[in-house]
C-alpha positions in Angstrom: 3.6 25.5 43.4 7.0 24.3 43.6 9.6 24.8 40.9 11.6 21.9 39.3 14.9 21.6 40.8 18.4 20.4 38.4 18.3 17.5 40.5 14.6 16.6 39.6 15.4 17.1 36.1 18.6 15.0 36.3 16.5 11.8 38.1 13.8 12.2 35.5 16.0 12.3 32.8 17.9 9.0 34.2 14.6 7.5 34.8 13.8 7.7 31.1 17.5 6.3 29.6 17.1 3.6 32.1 13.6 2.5 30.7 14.5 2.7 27.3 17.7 0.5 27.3 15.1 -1.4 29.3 13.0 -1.9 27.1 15.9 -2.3 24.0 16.9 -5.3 26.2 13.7 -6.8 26.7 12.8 -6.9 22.8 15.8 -8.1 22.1 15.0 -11.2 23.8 11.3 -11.2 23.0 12.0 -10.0 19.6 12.8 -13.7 17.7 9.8 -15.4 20.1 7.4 -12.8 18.6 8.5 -13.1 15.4 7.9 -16.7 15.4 4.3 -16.7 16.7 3.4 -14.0 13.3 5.3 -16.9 11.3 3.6 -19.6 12.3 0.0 -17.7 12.1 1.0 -16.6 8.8 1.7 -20.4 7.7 -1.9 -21.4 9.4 -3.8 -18.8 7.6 -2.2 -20.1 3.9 -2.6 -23.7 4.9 -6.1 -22.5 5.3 -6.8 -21.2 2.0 -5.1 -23.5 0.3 -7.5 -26.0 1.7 -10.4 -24.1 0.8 -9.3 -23.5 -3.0 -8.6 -27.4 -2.7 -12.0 -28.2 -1.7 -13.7 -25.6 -4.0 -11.4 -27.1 -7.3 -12.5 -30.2 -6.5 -15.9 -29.7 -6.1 -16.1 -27.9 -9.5 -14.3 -30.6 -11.3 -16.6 -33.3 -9.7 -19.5 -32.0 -11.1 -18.1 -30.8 -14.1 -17.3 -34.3 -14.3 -21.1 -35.3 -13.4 -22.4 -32.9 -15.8 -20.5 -33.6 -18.8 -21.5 -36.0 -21.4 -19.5 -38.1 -23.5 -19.8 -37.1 -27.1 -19.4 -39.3 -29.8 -19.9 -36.5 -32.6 -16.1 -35.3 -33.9 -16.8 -31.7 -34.0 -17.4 -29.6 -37.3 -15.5 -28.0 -39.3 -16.1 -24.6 -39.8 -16.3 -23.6 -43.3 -13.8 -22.0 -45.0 -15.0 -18.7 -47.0 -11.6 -18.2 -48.6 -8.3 -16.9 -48.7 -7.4 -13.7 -46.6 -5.7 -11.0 -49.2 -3.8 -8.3 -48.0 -4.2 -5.4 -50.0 -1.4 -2.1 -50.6 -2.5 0.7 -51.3 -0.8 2.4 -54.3 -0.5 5.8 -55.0 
């Protein structure tokens, strides 16, 4: 078994700063491109539903429209049982 050496530790240690700035660099350039492909999924899936709720409103208001008849009756009035009194207590 061999022990680790300061020079080992030193190269590892260099190793992992170098990967990390890297890595910093590399997302700072794939950062915006990324960004922009979760926009534009984002803006496919709401077209999406919006479509659906579209088709869905219109197929209930077509045959709510189909199922509706045209009444020539003016609705009733309900009948008036009287006057609503507010009564005080009194002591």
């Amino acid at each position: 078994m061999e022990t680790a050496s300061f020079t080992g530790l030193l190269r590892t240690l260099l190793w992992i700063v170098f990967i990390y700035y890297v890595l910093k660099f590399l997302m700072r350039l794939l950062a915006p491109y990324l960004f922009q492909q979760v926009v534009k999924k984002a803006e496919q899936n709401f077209k999406q539903q919006q479509q659906q709720y579209q088709q869905n409103y219109q197929e209930q208001y077509s045959q709510q429209n189909q199922q509706s008849k045209p009444k020539n009756e003016m609705p009733r009035e309900k009948k008036k049982v009287g006057e609503y009194i507010d009564f005080e207590e009194i002591k």
